[in-house]
ROMARMAR-463923 format. One record per residue: residue in one letter; residue number from 1; y, z, x of N, C-alpha, C in turn. Coordinates in steps of 0.05 Angstrom, whole numbers. Example, Ala and Ser with C-alpha at 12.3 -4.5 7.8 and 13.67 -1.06 7.14 Angstrom:
# ROMARMAR-463923
(r "a" 1 (-114 156 264) (-90 156 246) (-66 156 264))
(r "s" 2 (-45 142 257) (-21 143 273) (1 157 258))
# end
This chain:
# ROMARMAR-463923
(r "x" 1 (-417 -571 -333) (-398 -573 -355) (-380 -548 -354))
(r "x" 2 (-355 -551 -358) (-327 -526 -359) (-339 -521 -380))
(r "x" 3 (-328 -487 -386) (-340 -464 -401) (-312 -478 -420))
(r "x" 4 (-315 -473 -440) (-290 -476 -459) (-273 -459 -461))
(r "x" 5 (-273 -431 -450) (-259 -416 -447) (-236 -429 -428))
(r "x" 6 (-235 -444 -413) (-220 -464 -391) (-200 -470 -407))
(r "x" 7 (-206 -479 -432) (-190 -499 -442) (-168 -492 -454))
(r "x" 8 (-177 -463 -464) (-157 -450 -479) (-135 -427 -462))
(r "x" 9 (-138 -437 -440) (-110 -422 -431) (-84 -438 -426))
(r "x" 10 (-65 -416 -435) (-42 -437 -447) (-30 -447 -418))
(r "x" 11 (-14 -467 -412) (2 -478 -395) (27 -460 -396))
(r "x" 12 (38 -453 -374) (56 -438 -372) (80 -448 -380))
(r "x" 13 (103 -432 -389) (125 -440 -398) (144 -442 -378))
(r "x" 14 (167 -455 -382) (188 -462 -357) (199 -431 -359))
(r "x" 15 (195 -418 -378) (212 -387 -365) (190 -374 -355))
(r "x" 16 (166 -369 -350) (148 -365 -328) (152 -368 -309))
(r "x" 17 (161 -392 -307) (159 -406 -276) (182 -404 -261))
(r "x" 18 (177 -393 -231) (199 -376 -216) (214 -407 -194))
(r "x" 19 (190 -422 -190) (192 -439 -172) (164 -463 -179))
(r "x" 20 (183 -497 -174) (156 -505 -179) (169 -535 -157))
(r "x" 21 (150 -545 -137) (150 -556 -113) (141 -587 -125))
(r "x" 22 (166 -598 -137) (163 -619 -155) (156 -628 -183))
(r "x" 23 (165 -657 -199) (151 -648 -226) (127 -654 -232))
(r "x" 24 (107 -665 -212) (84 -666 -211) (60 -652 -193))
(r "x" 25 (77 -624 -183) (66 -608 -170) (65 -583 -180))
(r "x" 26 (49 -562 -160) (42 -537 -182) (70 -526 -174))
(r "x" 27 (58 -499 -195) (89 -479 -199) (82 -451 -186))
(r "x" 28 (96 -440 -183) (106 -408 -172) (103 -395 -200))
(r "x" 29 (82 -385 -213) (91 -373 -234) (105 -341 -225))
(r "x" 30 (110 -335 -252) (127 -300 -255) (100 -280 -266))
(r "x" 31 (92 -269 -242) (65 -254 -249) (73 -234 -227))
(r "x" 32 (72 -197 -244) (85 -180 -232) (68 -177 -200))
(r "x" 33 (74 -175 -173) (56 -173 -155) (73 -155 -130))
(r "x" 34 (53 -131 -126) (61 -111 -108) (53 -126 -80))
(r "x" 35 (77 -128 -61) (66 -145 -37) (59 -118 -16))
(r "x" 36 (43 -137 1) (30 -124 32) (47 -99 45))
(r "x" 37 (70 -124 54) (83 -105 76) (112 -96 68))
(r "x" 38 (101 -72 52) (134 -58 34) (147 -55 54))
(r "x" 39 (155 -48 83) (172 -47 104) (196 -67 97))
(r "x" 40 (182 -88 90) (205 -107 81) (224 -107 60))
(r "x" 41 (215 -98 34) (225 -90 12) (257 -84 9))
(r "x" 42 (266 -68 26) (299 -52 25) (315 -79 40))
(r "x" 43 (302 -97 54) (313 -120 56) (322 -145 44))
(r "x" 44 (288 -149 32) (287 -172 14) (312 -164 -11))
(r "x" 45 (305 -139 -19) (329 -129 -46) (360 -134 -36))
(r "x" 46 (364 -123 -12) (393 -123 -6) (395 -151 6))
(r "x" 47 (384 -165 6) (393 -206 11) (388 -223 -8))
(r "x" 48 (397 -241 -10) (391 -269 -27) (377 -293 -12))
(r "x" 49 (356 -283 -5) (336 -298 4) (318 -336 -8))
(r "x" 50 (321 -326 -37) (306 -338 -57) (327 -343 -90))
(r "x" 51 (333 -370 -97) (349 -373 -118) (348 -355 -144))
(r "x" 52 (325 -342 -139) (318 -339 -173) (314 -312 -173))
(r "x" 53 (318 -295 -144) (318 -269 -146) (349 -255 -151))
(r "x" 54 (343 -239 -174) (374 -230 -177) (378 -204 -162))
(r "x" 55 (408 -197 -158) (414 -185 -142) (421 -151 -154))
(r "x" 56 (402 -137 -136) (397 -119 -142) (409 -92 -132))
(r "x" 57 (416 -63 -146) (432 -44 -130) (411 -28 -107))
(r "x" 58 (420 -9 -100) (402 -13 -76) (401 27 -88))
(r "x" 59 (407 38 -108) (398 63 -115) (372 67 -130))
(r "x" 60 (342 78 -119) (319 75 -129) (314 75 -160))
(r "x" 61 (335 84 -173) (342 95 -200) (344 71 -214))
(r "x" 62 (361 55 -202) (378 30 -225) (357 10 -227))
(r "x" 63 (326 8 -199) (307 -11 -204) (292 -13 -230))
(r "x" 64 (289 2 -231) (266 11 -264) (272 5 -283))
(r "x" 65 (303 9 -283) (319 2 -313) (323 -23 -309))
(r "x" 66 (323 -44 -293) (332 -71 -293) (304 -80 -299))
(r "x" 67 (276 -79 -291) (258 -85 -297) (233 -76 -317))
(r "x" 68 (245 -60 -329) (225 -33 -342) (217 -55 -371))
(r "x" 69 (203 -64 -374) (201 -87 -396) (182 -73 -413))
(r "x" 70 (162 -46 -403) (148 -35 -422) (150 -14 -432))
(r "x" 71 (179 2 -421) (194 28 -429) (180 40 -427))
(r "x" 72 (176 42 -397) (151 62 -384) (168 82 -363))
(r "x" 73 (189 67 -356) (200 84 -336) (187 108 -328))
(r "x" 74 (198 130 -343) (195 161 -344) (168 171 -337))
(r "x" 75 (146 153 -353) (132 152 -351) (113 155 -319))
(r "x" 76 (110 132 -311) (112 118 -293) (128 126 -270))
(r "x" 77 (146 141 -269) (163 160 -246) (145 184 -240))
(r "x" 78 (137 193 -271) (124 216 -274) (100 217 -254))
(r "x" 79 (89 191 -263) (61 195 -245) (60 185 -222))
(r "x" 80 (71 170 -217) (72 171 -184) (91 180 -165))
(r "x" 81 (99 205 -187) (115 227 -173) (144 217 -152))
(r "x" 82 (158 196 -173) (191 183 -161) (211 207 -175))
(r "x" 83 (211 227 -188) (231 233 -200) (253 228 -179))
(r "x" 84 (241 244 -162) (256 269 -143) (269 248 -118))
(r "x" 85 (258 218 -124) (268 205 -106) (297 176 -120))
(r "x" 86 (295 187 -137) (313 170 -166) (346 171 -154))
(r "x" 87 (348 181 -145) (377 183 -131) (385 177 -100))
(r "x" 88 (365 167 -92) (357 154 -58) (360 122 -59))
(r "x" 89 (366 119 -40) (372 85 -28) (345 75 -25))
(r "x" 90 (347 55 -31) (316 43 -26) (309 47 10))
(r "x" 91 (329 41 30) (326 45 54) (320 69 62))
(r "x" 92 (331 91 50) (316 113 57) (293 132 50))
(r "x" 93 (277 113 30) (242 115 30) (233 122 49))
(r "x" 94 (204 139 49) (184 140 72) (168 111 60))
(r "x" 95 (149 108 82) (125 90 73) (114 91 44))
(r "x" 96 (108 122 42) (87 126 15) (108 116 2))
(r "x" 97 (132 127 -5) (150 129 -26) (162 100 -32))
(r "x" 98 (158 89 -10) (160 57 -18) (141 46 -31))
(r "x" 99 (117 45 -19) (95 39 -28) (95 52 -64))
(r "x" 100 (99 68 -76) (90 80 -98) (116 71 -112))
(r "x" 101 (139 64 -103) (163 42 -114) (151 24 -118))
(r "x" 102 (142 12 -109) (134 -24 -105) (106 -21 -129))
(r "x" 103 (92 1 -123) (72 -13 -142) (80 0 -176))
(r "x" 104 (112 23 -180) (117 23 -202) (134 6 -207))
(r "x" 105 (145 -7 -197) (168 -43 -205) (141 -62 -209))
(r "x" 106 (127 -65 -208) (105 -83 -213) (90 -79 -238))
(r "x" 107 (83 -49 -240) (72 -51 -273) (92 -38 -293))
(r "x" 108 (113 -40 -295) (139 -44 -305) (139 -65 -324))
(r "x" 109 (133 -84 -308) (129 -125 -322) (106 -119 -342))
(r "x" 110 (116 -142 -356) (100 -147 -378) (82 -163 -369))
(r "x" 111 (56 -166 -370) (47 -194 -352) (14 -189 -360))
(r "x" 112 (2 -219 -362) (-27 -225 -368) (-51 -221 -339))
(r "x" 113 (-22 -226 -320) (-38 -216 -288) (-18 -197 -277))
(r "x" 114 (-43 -178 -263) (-20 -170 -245) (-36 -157 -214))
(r "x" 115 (-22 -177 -199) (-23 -175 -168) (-25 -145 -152))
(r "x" 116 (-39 -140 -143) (-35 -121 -118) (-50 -114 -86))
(r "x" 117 (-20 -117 -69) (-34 -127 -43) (-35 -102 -34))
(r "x" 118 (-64 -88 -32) (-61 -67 -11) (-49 -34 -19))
(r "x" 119 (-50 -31 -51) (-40 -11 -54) (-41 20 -48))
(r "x" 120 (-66 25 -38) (-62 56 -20) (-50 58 11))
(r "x" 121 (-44 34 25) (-39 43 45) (-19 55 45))
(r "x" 122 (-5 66 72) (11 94 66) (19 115 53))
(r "x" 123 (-5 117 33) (-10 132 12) (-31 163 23))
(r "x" 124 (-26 183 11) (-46 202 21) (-71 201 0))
(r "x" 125 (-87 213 2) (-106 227 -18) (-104 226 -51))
(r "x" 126 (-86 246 -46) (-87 253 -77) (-68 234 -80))
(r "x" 127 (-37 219 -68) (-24 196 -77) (-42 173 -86))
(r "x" 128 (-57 165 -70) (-78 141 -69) (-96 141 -102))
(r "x" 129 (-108 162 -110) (-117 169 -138) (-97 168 -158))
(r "x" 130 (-81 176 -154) (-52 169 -176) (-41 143 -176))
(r "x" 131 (-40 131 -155) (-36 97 -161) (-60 82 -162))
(r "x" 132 (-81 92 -169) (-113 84 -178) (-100 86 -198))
(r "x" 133 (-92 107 -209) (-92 119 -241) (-75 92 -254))
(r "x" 134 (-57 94 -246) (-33 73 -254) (-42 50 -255))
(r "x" 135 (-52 38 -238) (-70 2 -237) (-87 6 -262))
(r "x" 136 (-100 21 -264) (-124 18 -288) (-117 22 -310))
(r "x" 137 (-83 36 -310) (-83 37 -349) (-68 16 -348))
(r "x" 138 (-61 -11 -329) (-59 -41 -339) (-73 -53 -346))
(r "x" 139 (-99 -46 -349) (-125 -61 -365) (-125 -60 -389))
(r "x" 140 (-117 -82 -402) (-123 -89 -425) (-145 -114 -440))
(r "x" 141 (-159 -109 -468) (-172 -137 -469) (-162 -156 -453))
(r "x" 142 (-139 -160 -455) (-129 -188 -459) (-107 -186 -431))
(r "x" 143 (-115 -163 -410) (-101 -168 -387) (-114 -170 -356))
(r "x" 144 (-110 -177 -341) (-134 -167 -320) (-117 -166 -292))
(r "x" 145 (-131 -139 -271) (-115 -138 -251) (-139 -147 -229))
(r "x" 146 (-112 -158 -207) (-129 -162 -184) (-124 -152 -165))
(r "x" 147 (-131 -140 -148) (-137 -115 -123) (-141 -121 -97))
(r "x" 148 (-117 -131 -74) (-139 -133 -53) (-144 -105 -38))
(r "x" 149 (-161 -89 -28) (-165 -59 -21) (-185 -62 -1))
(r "x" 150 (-175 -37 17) (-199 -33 46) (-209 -6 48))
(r "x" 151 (-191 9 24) (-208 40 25) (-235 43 2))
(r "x" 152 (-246 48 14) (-274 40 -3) (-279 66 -20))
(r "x" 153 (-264 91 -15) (-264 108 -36) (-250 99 -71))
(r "x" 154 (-226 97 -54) (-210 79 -82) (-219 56 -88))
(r "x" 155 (-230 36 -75) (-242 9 -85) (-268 19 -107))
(r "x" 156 (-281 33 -106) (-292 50 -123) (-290 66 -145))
(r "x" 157 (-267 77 -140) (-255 85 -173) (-239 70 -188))
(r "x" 158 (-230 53 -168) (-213 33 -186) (-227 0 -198))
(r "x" 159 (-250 2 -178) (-253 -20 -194) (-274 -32 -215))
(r "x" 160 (-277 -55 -228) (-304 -58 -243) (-324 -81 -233))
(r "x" 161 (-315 -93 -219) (-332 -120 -201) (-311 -122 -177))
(r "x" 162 (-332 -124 -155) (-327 -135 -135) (-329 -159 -118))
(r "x" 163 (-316 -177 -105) (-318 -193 -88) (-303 -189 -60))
(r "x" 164 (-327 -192 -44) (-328 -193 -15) (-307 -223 0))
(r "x" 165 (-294 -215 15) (-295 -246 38) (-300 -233 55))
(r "x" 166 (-308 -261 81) (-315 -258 99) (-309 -288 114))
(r "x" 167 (-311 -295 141) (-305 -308 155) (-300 -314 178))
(r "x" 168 (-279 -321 192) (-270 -319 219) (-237 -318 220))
(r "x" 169 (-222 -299 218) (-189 -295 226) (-179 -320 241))
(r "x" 170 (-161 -330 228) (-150 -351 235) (-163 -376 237))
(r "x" 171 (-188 -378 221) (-207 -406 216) (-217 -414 200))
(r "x" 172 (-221 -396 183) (-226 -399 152) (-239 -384 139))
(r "x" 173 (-243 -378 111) (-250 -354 99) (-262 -358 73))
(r "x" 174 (-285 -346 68) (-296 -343 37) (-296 -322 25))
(r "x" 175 (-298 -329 -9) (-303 -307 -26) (-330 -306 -39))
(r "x" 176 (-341 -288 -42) (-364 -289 -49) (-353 -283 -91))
(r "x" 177 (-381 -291 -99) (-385 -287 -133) (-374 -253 -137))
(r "x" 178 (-366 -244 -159) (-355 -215 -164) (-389 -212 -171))
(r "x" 179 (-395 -187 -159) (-415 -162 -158) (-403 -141 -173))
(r "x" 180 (-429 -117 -176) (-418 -102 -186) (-407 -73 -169))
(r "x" 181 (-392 -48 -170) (-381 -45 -154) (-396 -29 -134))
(r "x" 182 (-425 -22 -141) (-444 -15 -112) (-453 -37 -110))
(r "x" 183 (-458 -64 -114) (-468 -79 -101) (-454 -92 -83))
(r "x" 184 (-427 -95 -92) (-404 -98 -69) (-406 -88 -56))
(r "x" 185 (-400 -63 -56) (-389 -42 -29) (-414 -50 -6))
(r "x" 186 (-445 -44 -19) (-463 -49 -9) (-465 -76 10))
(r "x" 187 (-465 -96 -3) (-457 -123 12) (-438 -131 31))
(r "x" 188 (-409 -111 36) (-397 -108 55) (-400 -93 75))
(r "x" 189 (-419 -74 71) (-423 -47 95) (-448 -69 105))
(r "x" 190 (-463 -74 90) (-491 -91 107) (-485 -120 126))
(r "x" 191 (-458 -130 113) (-452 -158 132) (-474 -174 122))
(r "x" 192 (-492 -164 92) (-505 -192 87) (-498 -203 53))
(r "x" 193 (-488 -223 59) (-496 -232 17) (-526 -244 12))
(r "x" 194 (-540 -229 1) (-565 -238 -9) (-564 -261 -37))
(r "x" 195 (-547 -266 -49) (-544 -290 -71) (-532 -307 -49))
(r "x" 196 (-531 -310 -31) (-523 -339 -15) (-539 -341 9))
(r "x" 197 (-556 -311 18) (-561 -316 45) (-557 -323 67))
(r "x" 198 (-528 -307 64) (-504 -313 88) (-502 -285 98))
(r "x" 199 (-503 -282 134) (-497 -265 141) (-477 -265 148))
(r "x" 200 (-455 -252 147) (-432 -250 165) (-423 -233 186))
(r "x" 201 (-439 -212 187) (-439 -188 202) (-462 -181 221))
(r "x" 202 (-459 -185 252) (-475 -189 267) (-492 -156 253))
(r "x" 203 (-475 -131 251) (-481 -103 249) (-478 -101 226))
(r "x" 204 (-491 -76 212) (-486 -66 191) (-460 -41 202))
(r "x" 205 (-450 -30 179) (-428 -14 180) (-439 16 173))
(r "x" 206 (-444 32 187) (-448 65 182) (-442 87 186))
(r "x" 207 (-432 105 168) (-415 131 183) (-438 150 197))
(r "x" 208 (-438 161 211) (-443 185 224) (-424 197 235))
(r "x" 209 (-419 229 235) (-409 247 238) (-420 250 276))
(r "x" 210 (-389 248 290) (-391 250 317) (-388 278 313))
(r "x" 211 (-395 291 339) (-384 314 348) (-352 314 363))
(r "x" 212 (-347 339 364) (-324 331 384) (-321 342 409))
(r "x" 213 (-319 333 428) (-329 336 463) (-313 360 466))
(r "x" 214 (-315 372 484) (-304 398 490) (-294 391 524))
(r "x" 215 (-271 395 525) (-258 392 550) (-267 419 567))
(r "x" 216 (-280 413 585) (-277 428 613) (-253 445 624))
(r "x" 217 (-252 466 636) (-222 480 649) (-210 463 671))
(r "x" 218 (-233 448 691) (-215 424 704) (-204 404 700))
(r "x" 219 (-217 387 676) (-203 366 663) (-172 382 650))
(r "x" 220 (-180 400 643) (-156 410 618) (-128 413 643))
(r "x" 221 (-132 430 668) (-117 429 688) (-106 410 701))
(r "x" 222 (-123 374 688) (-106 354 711) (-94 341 686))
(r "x" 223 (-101 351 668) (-76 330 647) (-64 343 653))
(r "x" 224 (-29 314 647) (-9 318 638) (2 339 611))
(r "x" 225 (21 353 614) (22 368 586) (48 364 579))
(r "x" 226 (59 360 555) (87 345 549) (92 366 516))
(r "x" 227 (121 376 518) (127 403 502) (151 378 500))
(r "x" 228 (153 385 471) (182 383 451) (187 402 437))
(r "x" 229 (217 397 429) (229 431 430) (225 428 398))
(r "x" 230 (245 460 384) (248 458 361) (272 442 348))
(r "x" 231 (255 425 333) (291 400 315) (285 407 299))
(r "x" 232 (317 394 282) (315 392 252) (325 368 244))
(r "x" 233 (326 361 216) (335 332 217) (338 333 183))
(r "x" 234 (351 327 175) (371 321 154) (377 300 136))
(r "x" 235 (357 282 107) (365 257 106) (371 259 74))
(r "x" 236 (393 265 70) (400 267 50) (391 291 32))
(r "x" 237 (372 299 16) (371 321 4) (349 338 23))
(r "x" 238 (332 316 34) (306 330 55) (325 338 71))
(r "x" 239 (297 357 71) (315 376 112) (275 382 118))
(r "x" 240 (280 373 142) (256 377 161) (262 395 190))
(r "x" 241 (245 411 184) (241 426 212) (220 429 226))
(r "x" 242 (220 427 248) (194 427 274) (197 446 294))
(r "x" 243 (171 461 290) (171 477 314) (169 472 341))
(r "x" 244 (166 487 368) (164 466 390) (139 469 385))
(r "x" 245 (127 446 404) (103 455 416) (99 434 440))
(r "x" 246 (64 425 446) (55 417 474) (29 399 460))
(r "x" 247 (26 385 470) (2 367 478) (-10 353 499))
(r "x" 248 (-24 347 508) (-32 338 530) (-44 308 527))
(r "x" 249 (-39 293 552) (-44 261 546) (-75 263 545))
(r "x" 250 (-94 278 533) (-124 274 537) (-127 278 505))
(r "x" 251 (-107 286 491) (-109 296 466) (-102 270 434))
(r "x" 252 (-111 279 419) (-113 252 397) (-97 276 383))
(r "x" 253 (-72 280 373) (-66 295 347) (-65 278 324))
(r "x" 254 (-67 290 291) (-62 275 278) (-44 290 258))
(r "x" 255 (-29 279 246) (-13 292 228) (-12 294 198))
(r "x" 256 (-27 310 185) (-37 305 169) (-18 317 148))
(r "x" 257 (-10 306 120) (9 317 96) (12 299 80))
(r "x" 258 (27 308 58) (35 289 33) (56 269 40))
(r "x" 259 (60 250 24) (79 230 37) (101 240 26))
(r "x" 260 (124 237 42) (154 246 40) (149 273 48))
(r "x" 261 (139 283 61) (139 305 80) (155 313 113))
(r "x" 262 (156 279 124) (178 281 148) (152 278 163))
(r "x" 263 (137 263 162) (109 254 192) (134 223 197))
(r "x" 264 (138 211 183) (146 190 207) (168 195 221))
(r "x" 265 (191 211 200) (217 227 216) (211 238 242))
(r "x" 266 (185 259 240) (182 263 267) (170 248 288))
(r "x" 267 (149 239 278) (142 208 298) (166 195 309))
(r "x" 268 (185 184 298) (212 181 307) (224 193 323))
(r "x" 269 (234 222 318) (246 240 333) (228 242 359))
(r "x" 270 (204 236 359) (190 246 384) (197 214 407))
(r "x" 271 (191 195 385) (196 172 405) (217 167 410))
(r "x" 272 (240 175 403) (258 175 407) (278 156 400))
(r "x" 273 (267 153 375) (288 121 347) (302 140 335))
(r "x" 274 (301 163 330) (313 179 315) (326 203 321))
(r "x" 275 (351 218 325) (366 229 339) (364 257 319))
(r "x" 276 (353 276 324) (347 299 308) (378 313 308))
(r "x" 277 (388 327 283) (405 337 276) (423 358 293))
(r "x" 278 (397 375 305) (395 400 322) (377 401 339))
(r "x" 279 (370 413 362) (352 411 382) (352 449 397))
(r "x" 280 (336 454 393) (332 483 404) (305 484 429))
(r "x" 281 (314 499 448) (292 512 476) (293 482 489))
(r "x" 282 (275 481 510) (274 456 528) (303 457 538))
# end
């Protein structure tokens, strides 16, 4: 027998509904939702893709105010740290800075759900905790958010029950019952659900701390070694500068900093998508 709680949720209104695939078919409701792949974002905004999306300016500033429904703006800039980017094109975002757009235009809306695909990626550390922060003070009695997440630090602070899928990529996929949030985490690192007695994971999942190998003076002598000079590069109020230096094809660097710091500018500049301002030595 349906819980009666079923019964009492209301049918959505035609101003809800963004899109609906006949009049005897379901609808597209208007439920605020941060999508996957923000890369897309400075696109989708600057085209008319979809009838019902209105057309938007493309200065990060004027988004907030066209959708700010809970006069949070300021707010909400504050904490996921947009002031400083309020006078920038949406195209010239980094990753994070998109990312932390997208998920402040989303809890902006007024809404009983609200969507989010993936919200720490390209996010650092301490960004990733601040848009934790943000998702959770949309919890209300009477609101509830849904999360899909793969960093299991933040799936942890942010959430209050969990559900697992599992399956086969490109064949089909289940969700398991919401757990609670160590029994989740737990049930995904083991590859087993014990309330269904389904394994899905030939292995269990476990960190251990590698060492790190120590190159030899002969190995180190037959790599290749590849030096880029000192650039600079220029994008509007940022200015990024790089010292030279060298690496060798045997080597893993990683680049580690806050987002809007200039890691993908230079990733660019090194591959060569991006034409540095100035170029010094070499």
């Amino acid at each position: 027998m349906f819980d009666q709680e079923w019964t009492r949720i209301p049918i959505a209104s035609d101003k809800d509904t963004t899109h609906r695939y006949g009049p005897h078919s379901f609808k597209l409701l208007r439920h605020p939702t941060k999508p996957q792949h923000i890369n897309r974002i400075p696109k989708l905004l600057q085209g008319n893709r979809k009838p019902n999306v209105i057309q938007l300016h493309r200065n990060v500033g004027q988004f907030p105010t066209q959708v700010d429904e809970r006069n949070m703006k300021q707010e909400l800039a504050a904490d996921l740290e947009l002031i400083h980017v309020m006078d920038r094109n949406v195209g010239d975002l980094s990753g994070g800075e998109l990312q932390k757009f997208a998920i402040a235009i989303a809890a902006l809306r007024n809404a009983d759900i609200y969507l989010f695909d993936e919200p720490s990626s390209y996010l650092d550390v301490k960004q990733r905790l601040k848009a934790a922060r943000v998702i959770r003070s949309l919890l209300q009695p009477n609101i509830y958010v849904i999360v899909v997440e793969h960093d299991l630090s933040v799936l942890d602070y942010l959430s209050d029950f969990i559900c697992c899928l599992y399956g086969r990529p490109g064949k089909y996929g289940a969700v398991t019952l919401p757990f609670s949030v160590r029994q989740g985490i737990n049930i995904f690192l083991a590859g087993f659900v014990p309330t269904e007695n389904i394994t899905f994971r030939d292995e269990s999942l476990t960190f251990d701390v590698a060492e790190t190998p120590q190159e030899s003076a002969e190995e180190s002598e037959t790599c290749a070694r590849h030096k880029y000079p000192s650039m600079a590069k220029t994008n509007g109020n940022f200015r990024l500068k790089v010292e030279e230096g060298e690496f060798t094809d045997s080597q893993i660097i990683v680049l580690l900093g806050e987002n809007g710091k200039g890691k993908s500018n230079f990733l660019q500049m090194l591959a060569g998508f991006m034409k540095p301002d100035s170029v010094e030595g070499l």
